[in-house]
Structure formats: structure tokens, C-alpha cells
N, C-alpha and C positions, 0 to 999 in steps of 0.2 A: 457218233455225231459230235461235231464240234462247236463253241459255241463263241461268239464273239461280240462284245459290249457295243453297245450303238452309243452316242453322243452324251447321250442322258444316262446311260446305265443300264441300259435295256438290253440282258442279254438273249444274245439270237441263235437259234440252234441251227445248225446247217450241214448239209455235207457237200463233199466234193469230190467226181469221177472225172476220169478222162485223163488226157496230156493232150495240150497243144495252147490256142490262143483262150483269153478267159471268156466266160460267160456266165452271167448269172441267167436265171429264169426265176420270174415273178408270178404266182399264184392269185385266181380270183376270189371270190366271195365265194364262201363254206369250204374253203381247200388249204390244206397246209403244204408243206414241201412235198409231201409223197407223193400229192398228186400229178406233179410234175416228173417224181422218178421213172415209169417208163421214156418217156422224152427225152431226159437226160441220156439214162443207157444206151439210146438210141444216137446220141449226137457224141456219146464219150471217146468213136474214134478217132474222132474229128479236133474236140475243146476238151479245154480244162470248165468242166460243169458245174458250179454252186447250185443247189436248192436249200432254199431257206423258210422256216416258217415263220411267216410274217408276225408281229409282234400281237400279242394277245390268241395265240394262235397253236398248236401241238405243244414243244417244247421250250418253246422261248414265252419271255417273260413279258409284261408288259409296265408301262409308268404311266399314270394320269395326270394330268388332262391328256388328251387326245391329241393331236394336231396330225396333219399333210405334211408338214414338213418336217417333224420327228418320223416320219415311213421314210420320206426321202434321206434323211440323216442313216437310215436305217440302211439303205442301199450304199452309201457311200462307205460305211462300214463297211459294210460285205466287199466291196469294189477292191475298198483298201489294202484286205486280204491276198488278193489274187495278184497285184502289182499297181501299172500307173492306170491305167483302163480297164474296160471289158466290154462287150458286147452284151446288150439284155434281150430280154424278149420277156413278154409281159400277156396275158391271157385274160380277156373279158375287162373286170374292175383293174385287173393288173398289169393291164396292158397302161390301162390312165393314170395311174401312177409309174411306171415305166416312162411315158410322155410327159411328167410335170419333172420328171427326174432329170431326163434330159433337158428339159426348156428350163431348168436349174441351173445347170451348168455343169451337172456331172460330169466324170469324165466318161464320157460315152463312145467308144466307137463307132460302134452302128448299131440301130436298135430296131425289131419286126415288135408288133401287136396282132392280135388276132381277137377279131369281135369284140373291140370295146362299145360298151353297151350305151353310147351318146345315145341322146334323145333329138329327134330330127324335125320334129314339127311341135307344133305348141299342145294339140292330145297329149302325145309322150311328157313335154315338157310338164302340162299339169300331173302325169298320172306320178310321174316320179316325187310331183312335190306333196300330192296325197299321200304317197308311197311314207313317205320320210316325215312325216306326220304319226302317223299311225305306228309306224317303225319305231320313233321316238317316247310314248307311249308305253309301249309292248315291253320294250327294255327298260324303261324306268318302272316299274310294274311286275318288275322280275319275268316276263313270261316269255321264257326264250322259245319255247314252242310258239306260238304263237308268231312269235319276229321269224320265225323259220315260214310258217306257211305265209306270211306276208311276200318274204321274199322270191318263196316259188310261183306264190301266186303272179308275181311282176312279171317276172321269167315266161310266162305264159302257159303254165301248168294246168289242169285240169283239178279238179276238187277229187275225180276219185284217183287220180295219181296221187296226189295230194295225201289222202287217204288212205291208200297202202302204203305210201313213206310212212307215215307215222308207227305202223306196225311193224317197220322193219328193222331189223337190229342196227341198220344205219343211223338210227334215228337221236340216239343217245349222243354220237358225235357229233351231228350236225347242232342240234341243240349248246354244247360244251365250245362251238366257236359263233353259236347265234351274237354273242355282243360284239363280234368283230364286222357286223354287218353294217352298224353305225360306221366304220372306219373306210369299209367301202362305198358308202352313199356321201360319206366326206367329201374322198378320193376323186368322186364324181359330181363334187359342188351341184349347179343344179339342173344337169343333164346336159344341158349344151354344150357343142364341141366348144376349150378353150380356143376361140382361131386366134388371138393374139400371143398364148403362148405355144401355141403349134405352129406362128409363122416365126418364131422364133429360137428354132431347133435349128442347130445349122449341120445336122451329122444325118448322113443317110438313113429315111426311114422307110420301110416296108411293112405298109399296112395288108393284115391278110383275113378275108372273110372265106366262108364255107357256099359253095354255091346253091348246098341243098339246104342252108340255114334262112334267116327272113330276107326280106329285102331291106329293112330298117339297117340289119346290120352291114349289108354291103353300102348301102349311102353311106354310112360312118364313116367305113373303110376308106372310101372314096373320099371323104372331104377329108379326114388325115391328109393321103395322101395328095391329094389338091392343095392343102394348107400348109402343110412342112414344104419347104424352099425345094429338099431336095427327097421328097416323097414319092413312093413307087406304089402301084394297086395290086394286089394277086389274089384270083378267087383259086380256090380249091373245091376244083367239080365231086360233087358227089357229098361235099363233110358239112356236118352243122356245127353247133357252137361245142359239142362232145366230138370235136377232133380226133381222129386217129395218128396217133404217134408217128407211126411208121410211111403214113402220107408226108407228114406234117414235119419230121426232122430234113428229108434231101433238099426242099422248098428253102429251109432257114438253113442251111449247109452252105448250100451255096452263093447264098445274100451275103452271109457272112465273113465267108471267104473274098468277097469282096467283086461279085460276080452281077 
């Protein structure tokens, strides 16, 4: 694994498969890079593939205070590596930071999101800012379990899933990236889609929702793609917000290629 200093000092662990044009992929909330490695493998015949774990997060480091804009620094880093551009593609919380990275001025080729979790009416709207109350709390409080079931609780989990997480030896990791939660409720200011800086992306984007996923998150998808100048909608029959890779890489294969 390689690792490479972001602006502030922040070094970021990452690896890189493939040969061809570059690509980063941006991870959601409780995910580090690996969760993106099948994906990658999957797209390395095609790009040259970065995965990175996001700062505070696997192997890379993190510097406090916090900000949106040290993640976006954080990518440009990673960019810097691969040459003058790359291609992203961003998943759920990291799909909106992929979006604010671009409406930065990254150098972006073209960039796909898939289920970023905008908040679409004013319910959603309050429950995220209840959410991010209590989140707030939980982590100054030390109680990372706690910020973990917070968060699956938003997700739409049930109590007794809920419930066997905790007994499960997944449970220890999810906990050891719980303060990166704060960073994704950041990323997502206060749930509403940015539409002033999503009408101001001027690089193709492809918003992609799961067909068998909510309907909250295909409105999202859709008002992306309704928002960015030069925005494109694609559902994927059959997948929910735990995408199958191997649907999921020919879809972003061929956007990318410029398709």
C-alpha cells in the first residue's frame, strides 16, 4: 500500500491496479478502501484504479480540525499522483464529496455517484438534523457504538439487525471508523441536494441509483442528474444501496470511456 501526503500532512494510504485512463473511487460511511476493492478488480482491465482510505479511516492518518475541504484537498492529492486528471466515482456519502470535489474545480473528467443519500423533503430533512444532534453527542461522549447504531438506525435498519451487528466480529471495525461519521454528516451539510453547486459542475455526470433500493434515493439520483448542466439518470434493475460489483463496473465502464 502506498501512501501519499494531502495538503495539511495528512497521509493517505492507497493502492493502485490496472493500466489505462486514471480513476479514483471514493468510499462511504463505515468503509475504507477495501471496500471498493472488488470494484476495482473488476474495472482494472479497463483504468488505471486508485482506492483510498479516506482520512481518519484504515491506514491513513488524520489532522484536526475537521473540514469538507481538507477531503477535497485529500482527493486532489490522490489525483495528483495519477497525472493531470482522473475520472471518480463516489458511493452513498462519497459520492457528495466526489460532487463538491468536482463543483471545486478539481480536475475531473467525468465523474458517476451512486445513492447519495440527499434528503428530499423536509421529514428527511429534520430526521438528518435530529440524526447529527445526537451523532454529535455520542462522539464527544466517547461512545462509538452508540454513533454506530445511530447511524444504521438512519440507514433504515431494524433493531434486531441492529442487534446481531453488535455480536458480530464486524463490530470492532465499524466502531474504530465510528468518528469518521461526523465527517460524512459534514460532507452532507444538511441533507439537501447542493443545487447551486451541482449546477455548477461542468464535466459529465452519471447519477446511478439501484432499482430494487428506496425511492428517496432514486429522486436524488434524478435531481443530480436534472441539476448538473450535463447530467445523465441510470437505474440499475434488480441492486440496492449494497451494489453488486460485477453489475455495477460495465455501467461505469462505459460512461467513462466516454460512452
Amino acid at each position: 500500500m502506498e501512501k501519499t501526503q494531502s495538503r495539511d500532512g495528512t497521509p493517505l494510504a492507497h493502492t493502485r491496479t490496472g493500466t489505462g485512463p486514471a480513476l479514483v473511487l471514493v468510499s462511504g460511511a463505515l468503509s475504507t478502501g477495501a471496500t471498493l476493492a472488488p470494484l476495482a478488480a473488476a474495472l482494472s482491465d479497463r483504468f488505471e484504479v486508485l482506492v483510498y482510505d479516506r482520512r481518519g479511516r484504515g491506514e491513513s492518518g488524520d489532522t484536526p480540525p475537521y473540514a469538507v475541504d481538507r477531503e477535497v484537498e485529500d482527493l486532489a492529492a490522490l489525483v495528483g499522483t495519477l497525472g493531470d486528471e482522473a475520472c471518480l466515482y463516489g458511493i452513498s456519502s462519497g459520492g457528495a464529496l466526489a460532487l463538491r470535489a468536482a463543483a471545486s474545480g478539481l480536475p475531473v473528467r467525468r465523474l458517476a455517484v451512486y445513492e447519495v443519500p440527499y434528503a428530499m423533503d423536509d421529514a428527511a430533512v429534520a430526521a438528518r438534523a435530529e440524526y447529527t444532534g445526537r451523532l454529535t453527542q455520542a462522539l464527544r461522549g466517547g461512545r462509538r457504538g452508540d454513533a454506530v447504531e445511530l447511524f444504521l438506525r438512519l440507514t433504515g435498519l431494524g433493531e434486531d439487525v441492529i442487534g446481531r451487528a453488535r455480536q458480530s466480529p464486524m463490530w470492532a471495525g465499524l466502531e474504530s471508523v465510528a468518528p469518521s461519521l461526523a465527517y460524512d454528516d459534514a460532507v452532507l451539510g444538511d441533507g439537501r441536494p447542493p443545487r447551486e453547486a451541482l449546477a455548477g459542475i461542468s464535466v459529465p455526470v452519471l447519477a446511478l441509483a439501484g432499482g430494487a433500493g428506496t425511492a428517496s434515493m432514486r429522486a436524488a439520483a434524478r435531481e443530480i442528474a436534472e441539476t448538473v448542466p450535463a447530467g445523465r439518470y441510470g437505474e440499475l434493475e434488480g441492486q440496492s444501496h449494497m451494489v453488486e460489483p460485477g453489475v455495477l463496473a460495465p455501467v461505469l465502464a462505459e460512461f467513462f470511456a466516454g460512452n
